[in-house]
C-alpha positions as a Markdown table, in Angstrom:
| # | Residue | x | y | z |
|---|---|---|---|---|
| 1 | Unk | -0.3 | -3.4 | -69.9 |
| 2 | Unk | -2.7 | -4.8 | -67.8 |
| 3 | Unk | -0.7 | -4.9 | -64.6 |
| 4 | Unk | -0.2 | -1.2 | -65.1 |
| 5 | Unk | -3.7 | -0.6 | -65.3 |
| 6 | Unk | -4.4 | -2.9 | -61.9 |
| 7 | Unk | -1.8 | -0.8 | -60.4 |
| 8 | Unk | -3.2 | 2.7 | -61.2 |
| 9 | Unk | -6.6 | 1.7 | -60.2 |
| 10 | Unk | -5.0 | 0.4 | -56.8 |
| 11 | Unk | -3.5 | 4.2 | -56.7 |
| 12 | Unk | -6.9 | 6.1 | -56.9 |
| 13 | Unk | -8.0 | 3.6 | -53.8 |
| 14 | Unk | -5.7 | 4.7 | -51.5 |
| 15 | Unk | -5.2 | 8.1 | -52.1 |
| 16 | Unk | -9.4 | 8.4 | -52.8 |
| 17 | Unk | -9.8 | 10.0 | -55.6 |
| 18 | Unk | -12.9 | 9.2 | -57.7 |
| 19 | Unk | -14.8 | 10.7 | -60.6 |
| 20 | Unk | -18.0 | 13.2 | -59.9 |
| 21 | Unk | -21.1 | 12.3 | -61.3 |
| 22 | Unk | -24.3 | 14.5 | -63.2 |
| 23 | Unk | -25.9 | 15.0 | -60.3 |
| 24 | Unk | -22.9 | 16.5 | -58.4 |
| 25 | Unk | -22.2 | 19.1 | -61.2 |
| 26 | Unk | -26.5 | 19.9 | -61.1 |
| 27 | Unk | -26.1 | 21.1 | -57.8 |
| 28 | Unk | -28.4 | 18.1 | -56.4 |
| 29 | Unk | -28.7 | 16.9 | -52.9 |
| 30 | Unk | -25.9 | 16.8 | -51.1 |
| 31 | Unk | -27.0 | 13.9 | -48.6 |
| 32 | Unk | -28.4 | 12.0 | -51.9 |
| 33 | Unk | -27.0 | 8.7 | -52.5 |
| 34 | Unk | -29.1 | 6.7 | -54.8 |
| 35 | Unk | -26.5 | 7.7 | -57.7 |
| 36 | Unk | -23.1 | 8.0 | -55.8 |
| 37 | Unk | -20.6 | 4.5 | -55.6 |
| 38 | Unk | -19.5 | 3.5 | -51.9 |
| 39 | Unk | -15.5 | 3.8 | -51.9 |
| 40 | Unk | -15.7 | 0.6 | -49.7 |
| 41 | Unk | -17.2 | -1.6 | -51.9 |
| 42 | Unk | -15.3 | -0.5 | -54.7 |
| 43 | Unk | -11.9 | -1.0 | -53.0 |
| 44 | Unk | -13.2 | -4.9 | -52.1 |
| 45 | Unk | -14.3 | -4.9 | -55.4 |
| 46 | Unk | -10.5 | -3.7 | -56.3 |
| 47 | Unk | -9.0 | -6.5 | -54.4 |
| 48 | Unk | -10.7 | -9.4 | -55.6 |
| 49 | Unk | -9.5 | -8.7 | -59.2 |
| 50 | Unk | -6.3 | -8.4 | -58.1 |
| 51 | Unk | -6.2 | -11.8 | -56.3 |
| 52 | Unk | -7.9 | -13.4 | -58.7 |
| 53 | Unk | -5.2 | -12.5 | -61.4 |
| 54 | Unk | -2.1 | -13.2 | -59.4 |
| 55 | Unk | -0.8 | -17.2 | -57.3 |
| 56 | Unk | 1.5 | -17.3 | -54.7 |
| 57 | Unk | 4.9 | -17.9 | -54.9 |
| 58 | Unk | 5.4 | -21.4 | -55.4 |
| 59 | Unk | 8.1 | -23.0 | -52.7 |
| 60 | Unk | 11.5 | -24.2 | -53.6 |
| 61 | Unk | 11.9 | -28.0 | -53.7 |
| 62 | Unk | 15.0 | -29.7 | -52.4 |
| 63 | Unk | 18.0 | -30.4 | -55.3 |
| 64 | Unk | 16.0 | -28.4 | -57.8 |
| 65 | Unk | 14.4 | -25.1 | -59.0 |
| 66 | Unk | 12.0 | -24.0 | -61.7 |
| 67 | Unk | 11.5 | -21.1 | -64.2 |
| 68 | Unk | 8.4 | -19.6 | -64.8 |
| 69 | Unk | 6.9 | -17.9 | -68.3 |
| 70 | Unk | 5.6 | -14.7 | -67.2 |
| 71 | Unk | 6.5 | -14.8 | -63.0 |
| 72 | Unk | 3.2 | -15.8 | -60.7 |
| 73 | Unk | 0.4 | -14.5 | -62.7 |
| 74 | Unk | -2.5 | -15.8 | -63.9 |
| 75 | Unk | -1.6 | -18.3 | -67.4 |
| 76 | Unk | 2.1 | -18.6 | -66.0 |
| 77 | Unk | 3.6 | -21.8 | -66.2 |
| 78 | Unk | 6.5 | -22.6 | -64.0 |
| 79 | Unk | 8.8 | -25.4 | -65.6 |
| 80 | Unk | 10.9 | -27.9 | -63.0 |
| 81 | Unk | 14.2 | -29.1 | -63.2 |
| 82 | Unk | 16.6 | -31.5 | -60.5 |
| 83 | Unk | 20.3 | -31.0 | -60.1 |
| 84 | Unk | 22.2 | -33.6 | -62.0 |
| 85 | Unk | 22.2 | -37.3 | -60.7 |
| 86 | Unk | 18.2 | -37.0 | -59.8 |
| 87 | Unk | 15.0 | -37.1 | -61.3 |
| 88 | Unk | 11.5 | -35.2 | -61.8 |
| 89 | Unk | 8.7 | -37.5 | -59.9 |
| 90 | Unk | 5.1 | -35.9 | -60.0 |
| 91 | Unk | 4.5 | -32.9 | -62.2 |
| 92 | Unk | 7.2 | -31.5 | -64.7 |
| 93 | Unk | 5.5 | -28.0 | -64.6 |
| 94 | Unk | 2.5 | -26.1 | -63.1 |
| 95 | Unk | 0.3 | -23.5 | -64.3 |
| 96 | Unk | -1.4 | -20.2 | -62.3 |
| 97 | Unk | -5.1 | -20.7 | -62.6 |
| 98 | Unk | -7.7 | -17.7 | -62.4 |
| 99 | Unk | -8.5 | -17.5 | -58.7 |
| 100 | Unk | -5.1 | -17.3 | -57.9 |
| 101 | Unk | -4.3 | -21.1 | -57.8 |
| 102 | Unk | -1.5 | -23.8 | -59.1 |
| 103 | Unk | -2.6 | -26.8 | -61.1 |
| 104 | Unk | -1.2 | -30.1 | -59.9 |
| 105 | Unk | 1.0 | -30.7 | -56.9 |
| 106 | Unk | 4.7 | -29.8 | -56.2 |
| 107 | Unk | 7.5 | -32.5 | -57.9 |
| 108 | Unk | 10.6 | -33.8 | -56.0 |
| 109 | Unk | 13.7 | -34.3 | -57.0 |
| 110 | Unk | 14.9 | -38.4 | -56.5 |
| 111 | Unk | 18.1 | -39.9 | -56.8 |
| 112 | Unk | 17.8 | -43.0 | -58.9 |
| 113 | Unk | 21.4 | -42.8 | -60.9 |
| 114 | Unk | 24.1 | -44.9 | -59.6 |
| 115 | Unk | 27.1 | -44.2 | -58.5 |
| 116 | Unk | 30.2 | -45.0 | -60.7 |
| 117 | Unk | 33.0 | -47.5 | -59.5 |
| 118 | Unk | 36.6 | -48.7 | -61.2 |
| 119 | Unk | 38.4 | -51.5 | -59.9 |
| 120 | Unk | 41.8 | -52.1 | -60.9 |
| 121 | Unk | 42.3 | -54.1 | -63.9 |
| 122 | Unk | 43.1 | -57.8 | -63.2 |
| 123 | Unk | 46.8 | -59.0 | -62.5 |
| 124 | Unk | 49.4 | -62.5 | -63.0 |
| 125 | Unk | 51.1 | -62.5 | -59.6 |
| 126 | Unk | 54.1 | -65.5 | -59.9 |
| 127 | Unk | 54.4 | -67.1 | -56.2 |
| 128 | Unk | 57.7 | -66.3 | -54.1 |
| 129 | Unk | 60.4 | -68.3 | -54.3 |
| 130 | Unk | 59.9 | -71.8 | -52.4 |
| 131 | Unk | 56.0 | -70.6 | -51.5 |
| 132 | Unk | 52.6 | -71.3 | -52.8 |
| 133 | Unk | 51.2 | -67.9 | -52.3 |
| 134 | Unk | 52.3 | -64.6 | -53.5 |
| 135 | Unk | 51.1 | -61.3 | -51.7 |
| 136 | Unk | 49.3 | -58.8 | -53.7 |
| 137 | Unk | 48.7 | -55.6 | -52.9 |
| 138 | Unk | 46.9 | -52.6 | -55.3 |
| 139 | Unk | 45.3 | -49.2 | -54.7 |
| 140 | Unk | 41.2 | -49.4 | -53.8 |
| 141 | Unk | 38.8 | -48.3 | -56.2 |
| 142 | Unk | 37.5 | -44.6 | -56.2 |
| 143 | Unk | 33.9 | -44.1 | -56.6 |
| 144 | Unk | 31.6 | -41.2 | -57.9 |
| 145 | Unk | 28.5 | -40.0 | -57.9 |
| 146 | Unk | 26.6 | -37.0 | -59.1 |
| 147 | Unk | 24.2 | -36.6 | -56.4 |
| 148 | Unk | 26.4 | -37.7 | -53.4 |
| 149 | Unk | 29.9 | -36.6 | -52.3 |
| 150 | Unk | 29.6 | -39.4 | -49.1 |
| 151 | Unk | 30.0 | -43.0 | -50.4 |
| 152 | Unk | 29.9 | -46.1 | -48.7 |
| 153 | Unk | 32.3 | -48.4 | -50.4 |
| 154 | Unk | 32.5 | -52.1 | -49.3 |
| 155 | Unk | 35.4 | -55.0 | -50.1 |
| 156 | Unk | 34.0 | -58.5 | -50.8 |
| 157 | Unk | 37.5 | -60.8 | -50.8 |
| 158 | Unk | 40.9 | -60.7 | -49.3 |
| 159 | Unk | 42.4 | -57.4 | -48.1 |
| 160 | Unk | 45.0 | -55.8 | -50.0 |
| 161 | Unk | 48.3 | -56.7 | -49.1 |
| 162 | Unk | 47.5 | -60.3 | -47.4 |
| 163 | Unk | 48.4 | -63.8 | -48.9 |
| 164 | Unk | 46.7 | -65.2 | -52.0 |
| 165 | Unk | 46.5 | -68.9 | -53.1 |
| 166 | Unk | 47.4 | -70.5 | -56.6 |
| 167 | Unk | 45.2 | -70.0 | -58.9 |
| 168 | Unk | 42.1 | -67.2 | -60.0 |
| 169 | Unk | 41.3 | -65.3 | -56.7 |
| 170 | Unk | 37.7 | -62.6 | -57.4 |
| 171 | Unk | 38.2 | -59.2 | -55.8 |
| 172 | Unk | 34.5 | -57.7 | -55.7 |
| 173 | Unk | 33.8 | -54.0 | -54.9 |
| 174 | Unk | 30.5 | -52.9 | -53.6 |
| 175 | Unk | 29.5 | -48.9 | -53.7 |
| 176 | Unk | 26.2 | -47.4 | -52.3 |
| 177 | Unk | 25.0 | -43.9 | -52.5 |
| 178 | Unk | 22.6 | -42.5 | -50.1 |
| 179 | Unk | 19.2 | -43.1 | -51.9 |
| 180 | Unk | 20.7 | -46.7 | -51.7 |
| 181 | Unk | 22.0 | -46.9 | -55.6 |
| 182 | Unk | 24.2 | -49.6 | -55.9 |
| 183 | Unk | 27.0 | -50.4 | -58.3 |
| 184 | Unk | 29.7 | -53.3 | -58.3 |
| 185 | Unk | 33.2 | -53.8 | -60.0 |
| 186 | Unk | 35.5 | -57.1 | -60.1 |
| 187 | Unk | 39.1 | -57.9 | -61.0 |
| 188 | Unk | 40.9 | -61.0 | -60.7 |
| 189 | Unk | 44.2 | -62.0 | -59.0 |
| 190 | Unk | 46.0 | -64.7 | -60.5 |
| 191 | Unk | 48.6 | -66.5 | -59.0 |
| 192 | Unk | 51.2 | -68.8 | -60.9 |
| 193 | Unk | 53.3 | -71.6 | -58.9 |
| 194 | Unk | 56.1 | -72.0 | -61.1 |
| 195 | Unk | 56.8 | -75.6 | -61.2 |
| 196 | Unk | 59.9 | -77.5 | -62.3 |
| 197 | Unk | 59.6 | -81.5 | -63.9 |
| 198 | Unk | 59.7 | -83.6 | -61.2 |
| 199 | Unk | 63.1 | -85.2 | -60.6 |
| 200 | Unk | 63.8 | -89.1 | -60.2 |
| 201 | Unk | 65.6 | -90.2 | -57.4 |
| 202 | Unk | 68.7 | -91.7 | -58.3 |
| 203 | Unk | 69.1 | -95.5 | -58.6 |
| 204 | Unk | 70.5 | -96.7 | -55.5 |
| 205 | Unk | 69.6 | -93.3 | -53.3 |
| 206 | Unk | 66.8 | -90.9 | -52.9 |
| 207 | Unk | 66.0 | -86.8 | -52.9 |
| 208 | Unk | 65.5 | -84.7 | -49.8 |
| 209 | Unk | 63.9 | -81.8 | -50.8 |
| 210 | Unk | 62.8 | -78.2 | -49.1 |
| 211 | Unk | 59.3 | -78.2 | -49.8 |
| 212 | Unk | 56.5 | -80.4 | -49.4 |
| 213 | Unk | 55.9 | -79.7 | -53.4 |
| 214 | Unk | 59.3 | -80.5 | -54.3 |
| 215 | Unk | 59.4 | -78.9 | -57.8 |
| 216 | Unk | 58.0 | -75.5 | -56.9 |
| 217 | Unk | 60.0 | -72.3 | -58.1 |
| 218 | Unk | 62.9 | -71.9 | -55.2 |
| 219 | Unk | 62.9 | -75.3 | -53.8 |
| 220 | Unk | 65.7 | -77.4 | -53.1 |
| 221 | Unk | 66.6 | -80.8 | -53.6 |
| 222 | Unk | 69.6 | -83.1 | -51.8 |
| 223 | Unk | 70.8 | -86.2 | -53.3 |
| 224 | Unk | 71.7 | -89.0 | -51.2 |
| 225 | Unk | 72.8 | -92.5 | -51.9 |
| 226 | Unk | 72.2 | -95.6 | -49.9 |
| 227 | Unk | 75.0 | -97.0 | -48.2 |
| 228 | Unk | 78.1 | -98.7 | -50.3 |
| 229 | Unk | 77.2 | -95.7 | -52.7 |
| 230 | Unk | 79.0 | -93.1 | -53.6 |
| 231 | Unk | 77.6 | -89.9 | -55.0 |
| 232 | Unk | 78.9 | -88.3 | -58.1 |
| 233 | Unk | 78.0 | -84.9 | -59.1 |
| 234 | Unk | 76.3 | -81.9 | -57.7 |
| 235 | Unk | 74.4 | -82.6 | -54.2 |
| 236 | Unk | 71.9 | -80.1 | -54.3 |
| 237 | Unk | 69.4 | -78.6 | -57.1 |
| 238 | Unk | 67.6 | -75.8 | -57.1 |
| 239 | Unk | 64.7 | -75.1 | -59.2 |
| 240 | Unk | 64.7 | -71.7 | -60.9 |
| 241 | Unk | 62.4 | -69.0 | -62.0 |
| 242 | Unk | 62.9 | -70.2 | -65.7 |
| 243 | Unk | 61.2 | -74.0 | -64.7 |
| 244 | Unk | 64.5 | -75.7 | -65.3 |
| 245 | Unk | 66.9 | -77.2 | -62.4 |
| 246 | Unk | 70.5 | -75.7 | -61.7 |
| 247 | Unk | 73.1 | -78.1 | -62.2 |
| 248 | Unk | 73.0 | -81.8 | -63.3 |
| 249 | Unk | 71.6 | -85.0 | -61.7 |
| 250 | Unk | 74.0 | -86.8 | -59.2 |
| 251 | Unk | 74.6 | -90.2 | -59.6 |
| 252 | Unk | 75.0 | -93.2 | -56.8 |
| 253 | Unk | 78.0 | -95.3 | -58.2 |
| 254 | Unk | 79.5 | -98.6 | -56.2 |
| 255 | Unk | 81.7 | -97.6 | -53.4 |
| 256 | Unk | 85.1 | -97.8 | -54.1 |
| 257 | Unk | 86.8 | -100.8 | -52.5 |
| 258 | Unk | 90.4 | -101.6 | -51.7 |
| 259 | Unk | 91.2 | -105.1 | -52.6 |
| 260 | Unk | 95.1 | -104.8 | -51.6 |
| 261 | Unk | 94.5 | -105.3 | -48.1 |
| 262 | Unk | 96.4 | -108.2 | -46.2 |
| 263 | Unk | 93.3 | -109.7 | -44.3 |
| 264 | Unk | 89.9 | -111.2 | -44.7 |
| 265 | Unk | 88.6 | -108.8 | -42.3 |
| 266 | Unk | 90.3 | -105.6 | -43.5 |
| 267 | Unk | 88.2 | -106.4 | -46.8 |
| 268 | Unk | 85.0 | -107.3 | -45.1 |
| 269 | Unk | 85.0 | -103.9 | -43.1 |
| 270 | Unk | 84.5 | -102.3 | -46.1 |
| 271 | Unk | 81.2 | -103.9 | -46.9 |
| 272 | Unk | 80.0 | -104.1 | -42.8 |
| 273 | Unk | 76.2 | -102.6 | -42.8 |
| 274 | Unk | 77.0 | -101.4 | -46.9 |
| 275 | Unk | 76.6 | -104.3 | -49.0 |
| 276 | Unk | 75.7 | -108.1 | -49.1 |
| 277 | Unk | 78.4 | -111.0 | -50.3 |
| 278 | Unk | 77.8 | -113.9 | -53.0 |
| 279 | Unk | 81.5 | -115.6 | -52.4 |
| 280 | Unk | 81.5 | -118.3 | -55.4 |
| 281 | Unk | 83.9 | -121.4 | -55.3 |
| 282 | Unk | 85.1 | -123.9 | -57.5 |
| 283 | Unk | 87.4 | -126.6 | -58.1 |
| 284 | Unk | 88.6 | -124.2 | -61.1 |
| 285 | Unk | 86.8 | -122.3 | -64.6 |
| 286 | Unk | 86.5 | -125.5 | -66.2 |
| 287 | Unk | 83.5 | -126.9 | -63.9 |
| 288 | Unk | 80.8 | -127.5 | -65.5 |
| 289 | Unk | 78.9 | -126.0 | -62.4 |
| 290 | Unk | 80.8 | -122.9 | -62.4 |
| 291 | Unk | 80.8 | -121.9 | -66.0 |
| 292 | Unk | 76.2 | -122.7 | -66.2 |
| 293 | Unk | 76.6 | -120.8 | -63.0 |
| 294 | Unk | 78.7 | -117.5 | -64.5 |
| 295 | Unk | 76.8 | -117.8 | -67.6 |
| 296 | Unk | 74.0 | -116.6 | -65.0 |
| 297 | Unk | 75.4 | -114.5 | -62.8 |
| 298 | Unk | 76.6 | -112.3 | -65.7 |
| 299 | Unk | 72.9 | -111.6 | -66.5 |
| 300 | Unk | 72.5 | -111.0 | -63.5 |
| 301 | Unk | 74.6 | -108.4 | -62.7 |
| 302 | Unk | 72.1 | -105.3 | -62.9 |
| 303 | Unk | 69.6 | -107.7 | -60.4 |
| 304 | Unk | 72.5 | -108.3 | -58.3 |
| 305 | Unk | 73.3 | -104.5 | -57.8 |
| 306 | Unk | 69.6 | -103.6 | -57.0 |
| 307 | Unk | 69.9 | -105.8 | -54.0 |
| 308 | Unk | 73.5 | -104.3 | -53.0 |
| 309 | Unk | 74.9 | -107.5 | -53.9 |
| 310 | Unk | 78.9 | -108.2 | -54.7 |
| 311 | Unk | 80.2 | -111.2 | -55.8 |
| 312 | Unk | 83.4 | -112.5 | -55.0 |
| 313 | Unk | 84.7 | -115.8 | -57.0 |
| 314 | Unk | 87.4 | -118.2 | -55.4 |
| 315 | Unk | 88.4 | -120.3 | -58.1 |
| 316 | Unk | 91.1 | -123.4 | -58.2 |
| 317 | Unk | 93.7 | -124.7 | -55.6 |
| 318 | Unk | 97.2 | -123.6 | -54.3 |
| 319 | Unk | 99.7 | -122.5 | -55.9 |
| 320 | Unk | 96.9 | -121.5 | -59.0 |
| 321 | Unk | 94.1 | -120.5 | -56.7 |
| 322 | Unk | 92.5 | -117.0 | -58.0 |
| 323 | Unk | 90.5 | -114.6 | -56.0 |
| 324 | Unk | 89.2 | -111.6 | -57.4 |
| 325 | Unk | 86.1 | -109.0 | -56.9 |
| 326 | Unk | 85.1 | -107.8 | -60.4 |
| 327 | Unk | 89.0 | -107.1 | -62.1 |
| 328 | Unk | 90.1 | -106.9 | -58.7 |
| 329 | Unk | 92.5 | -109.5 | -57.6 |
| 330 | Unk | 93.1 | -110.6 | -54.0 |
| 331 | Unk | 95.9 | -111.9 | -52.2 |
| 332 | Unk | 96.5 | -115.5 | -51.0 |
| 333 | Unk | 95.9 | -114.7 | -47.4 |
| 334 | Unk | 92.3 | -113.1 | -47.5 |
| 335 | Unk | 91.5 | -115.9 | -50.0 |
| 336 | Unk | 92.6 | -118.3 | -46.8 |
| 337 | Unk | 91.4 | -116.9 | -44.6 |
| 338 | Unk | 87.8 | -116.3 | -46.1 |
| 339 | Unk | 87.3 | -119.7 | -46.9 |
| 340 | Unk | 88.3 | -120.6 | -42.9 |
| 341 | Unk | 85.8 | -118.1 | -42.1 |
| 342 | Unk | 82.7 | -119.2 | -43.9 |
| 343 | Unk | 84.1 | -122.9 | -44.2 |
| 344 | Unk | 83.9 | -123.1 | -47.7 |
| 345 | Unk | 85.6 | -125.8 | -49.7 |
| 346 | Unk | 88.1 | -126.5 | -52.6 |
| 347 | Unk | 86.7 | -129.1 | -53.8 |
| 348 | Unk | 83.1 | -128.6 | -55.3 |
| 349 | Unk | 81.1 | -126.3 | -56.3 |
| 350 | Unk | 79.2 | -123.9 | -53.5 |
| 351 | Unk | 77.8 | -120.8 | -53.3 |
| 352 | Unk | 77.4 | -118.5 | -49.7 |
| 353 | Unk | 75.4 | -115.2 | -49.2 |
| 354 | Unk | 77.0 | -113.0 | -46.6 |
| 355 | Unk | 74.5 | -110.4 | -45.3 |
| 356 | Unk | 75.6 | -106.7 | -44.1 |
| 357 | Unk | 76.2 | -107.5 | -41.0 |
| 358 | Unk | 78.5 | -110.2 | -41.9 |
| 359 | Unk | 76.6 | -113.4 | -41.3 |
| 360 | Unk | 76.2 | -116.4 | -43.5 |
| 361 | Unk | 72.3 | -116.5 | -44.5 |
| 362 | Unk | 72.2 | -119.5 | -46.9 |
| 363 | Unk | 74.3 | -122.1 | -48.9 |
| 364 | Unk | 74.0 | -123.2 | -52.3 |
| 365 | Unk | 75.6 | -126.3 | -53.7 |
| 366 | Unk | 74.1 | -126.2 | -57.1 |
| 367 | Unk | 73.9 | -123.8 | -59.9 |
| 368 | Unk | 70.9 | -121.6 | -59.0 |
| 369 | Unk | 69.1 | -119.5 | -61.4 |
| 370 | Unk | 68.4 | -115.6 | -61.3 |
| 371 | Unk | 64.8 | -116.2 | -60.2 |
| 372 | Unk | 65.3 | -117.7 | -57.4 |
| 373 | Unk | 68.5 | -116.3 | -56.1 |
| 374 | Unk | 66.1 | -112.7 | -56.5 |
| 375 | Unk | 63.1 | -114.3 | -54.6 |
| 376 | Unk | 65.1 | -116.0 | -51.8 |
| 377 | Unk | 67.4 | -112.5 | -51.1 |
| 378 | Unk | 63.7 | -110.7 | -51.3 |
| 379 | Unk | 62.1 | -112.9 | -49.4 |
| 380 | Unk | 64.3 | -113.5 | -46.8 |
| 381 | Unk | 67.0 | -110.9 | -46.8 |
| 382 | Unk | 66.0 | -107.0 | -47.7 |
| 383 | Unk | 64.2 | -105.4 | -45.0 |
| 384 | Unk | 60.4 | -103.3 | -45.8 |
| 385 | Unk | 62.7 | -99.9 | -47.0 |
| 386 | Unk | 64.5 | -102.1 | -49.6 |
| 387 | Unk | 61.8 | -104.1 | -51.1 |
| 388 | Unk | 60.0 | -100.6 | -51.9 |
| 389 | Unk | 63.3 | -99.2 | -53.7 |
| 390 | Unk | 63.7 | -102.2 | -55.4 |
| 391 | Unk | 59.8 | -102.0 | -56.6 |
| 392 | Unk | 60.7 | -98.5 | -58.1 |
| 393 | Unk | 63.5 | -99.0 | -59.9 |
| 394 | Unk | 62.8 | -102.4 | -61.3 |
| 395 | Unk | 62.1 | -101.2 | -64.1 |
| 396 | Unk | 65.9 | -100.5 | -64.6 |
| 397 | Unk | 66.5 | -104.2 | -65.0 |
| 398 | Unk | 65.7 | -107.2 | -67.8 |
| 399 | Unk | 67.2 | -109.3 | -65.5 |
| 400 | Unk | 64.8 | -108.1 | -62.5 |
């Protein structure tokens, strides 16, 4: 109602019409004016009210707007809100004041919500076959935020698609919006070396195998046997993606040897750079020498193979005389001609050690324990490689 009135009254201004007073109707002077209004001042006087019941328009502020209760006149209040993601700082409304101002000061609109960010969730990778790494790969993150379509998202860690190492491996995400909100994700890769039980190398050899870490999943392992060893079984294993080994464990058995040969050195070929020699002689099985001595070779057997030791026995005298390597019997020539060779007598007790290469090391005329038959060939005969085989697999033996 009163806006309608302000207008009317604005009306009779401008087109100047006014009401007539007493002394107009009289018939009084024409030229007085101590009783007429002055248009002029009335107008002025017009104006002020209207300013003084009316503020300007108030100015949009960035990422927000505001309602007002009855528009810009006097008693209106104008309410602010921000666009989702950002926040009022300063006034949350403002009121038109007689004399045609606001109260307070214009708001803004800030951005103080962070942006939202998802990493993938964390993952068991199992290492390729014969490797220690596996490759990973997965899609990166997508962020979000409600104030900001532009989003600076940053890796911390190894790039998709690139080699990872056994064990946890931390993939950090970092997102920034533009008001410099921050938010952060994390997964973690995991990568499993699959891992067989370590293998033994066989007594009398030794393993070969593919990879440095010679039980991982996909490696590879060769079975060798020294020399004057045979292997039996399977020559390679494979570990396999269920931690178990294909196949069974080779073994290293004594060479096979040919005792029906017509010469002493068609038989010792077959030992040349393979295997040493313990040729035992005696007068016949009843010395008292030779039985103390068997008594201790037999528990010596195992000791005897670790050192790639064979013993031959020459027992007794033409036409009786016996020669025989284990069961094995030999013939009356090579049991000639290998006493001509290492000059070893009929008559009493002896004892010779042939080494690989054919050569007699050492002579021994009396029965000789284990002990030190061991610690003479160790000392004296095996070279640096054999003494650490023979520390591994000692073990093996009582009679070590």
């Amino acid at each position: 109602m009163a806006g309608t009135l302000l207008l009317f009254l604005f009306f009779l201004h401008l087109t100047g019409v006014r009401g007539t007073t007493e002394e107009e109707e009289g018939g009084g002077d024409a030229g007085g004016g101590d009783g007429a209004e002055d248009p002029v001042d009335a107008a002025d006087a017009l104006r002020l009210d209207y300013t003084e019941m009316r503020c300007s328009v108030l100015p949009l502020i960035p990422h927000g707007r505001y309602s007002c209760t009855q528009g810009f006149v006097v008693d209106s209040r104008c309410d602010f809100t921000c666009a989702p993601g950002r926040r009022i700082e300063g006034e949350h409304s403002r009121t038109c004041r007689h004399g045609g101002t606001w109260s307070g000061v214009q708001p803004i609109c800030s951005d103080t919500e962070p942006p939202k960010i998802r990493c993938p969730r964390s993952k068991i990778k199992v290492a390729e076959a014969g490797k220690l790494t596996a490759r990973v790969t997965w899609d990166a993150p997508v962020a979000t935020d409600t104030a900001d379509k532009t989003l600076d998202v940053i890796l911390v860690g190894q790039e998709p698609g690139t080699d990872f190492k056994e064990g946890p491996n931390i993939v950090r995400y970092k997102v920034y919006d533009q008001a410099r909100n921050r938010a952060a994700c994390k997964f973690i890769i995991r990568v499993e070396v699959r891992r067989c039980p370590a293998l033994s190398p066989p007594m009398h050899g030794s393993l070969t195998c593919s990879s440095s870490d010679d039980a991982i999943y996909g490696s590879t392992c060769d079975y060798l046997c020294d020399a004057a060893y045979e292997r039996r079984g399977e020559p390679t294993r494979v570990c396999q993606f269920d931690r178990s080994w294909s196949a069974e464990p080779a073994l290293c058995v004594p060479m096979a040897i040919e005792p029906n040969v017509q010469t002493a050195s068609a038989l010792l070929r077959q030992f040349f750079q393979k295997r040493r020699l313990l040729i035992l002689s005696a007068p016949d099985v009843t010395d008292p020498e030779y039985q103390l001595q068997n008594v201790m070779i037999q528990k010596a057997e195992c000791g005897l193979e670790l050192r790639h030791v064979t013993l031959i026995e020459l027992l007794g005298s033409p036409p009786d005389e016996t020669g025989r390597i284990k069961e094995n019997n030999l013939t009356s020539a090579v049991i000639d001609e290998l006493r001509m060779t290492f000059r070893i007598s009929r008559q009493y007790f002896s004892m010779v050690l042939v080494d690989k290469m054919g050569l007699d090391r050492e002579r021994f005329i009396n029965p000789l324990p284990s002990e030190e038959l061991f610690s003479y060939i160790d000392s004296f005969v095996l070279d640096e490689d054999e003494r650490e085989k023979l520390d591994l697999h000692s073990e093996f033996c009582s009679d070590f």
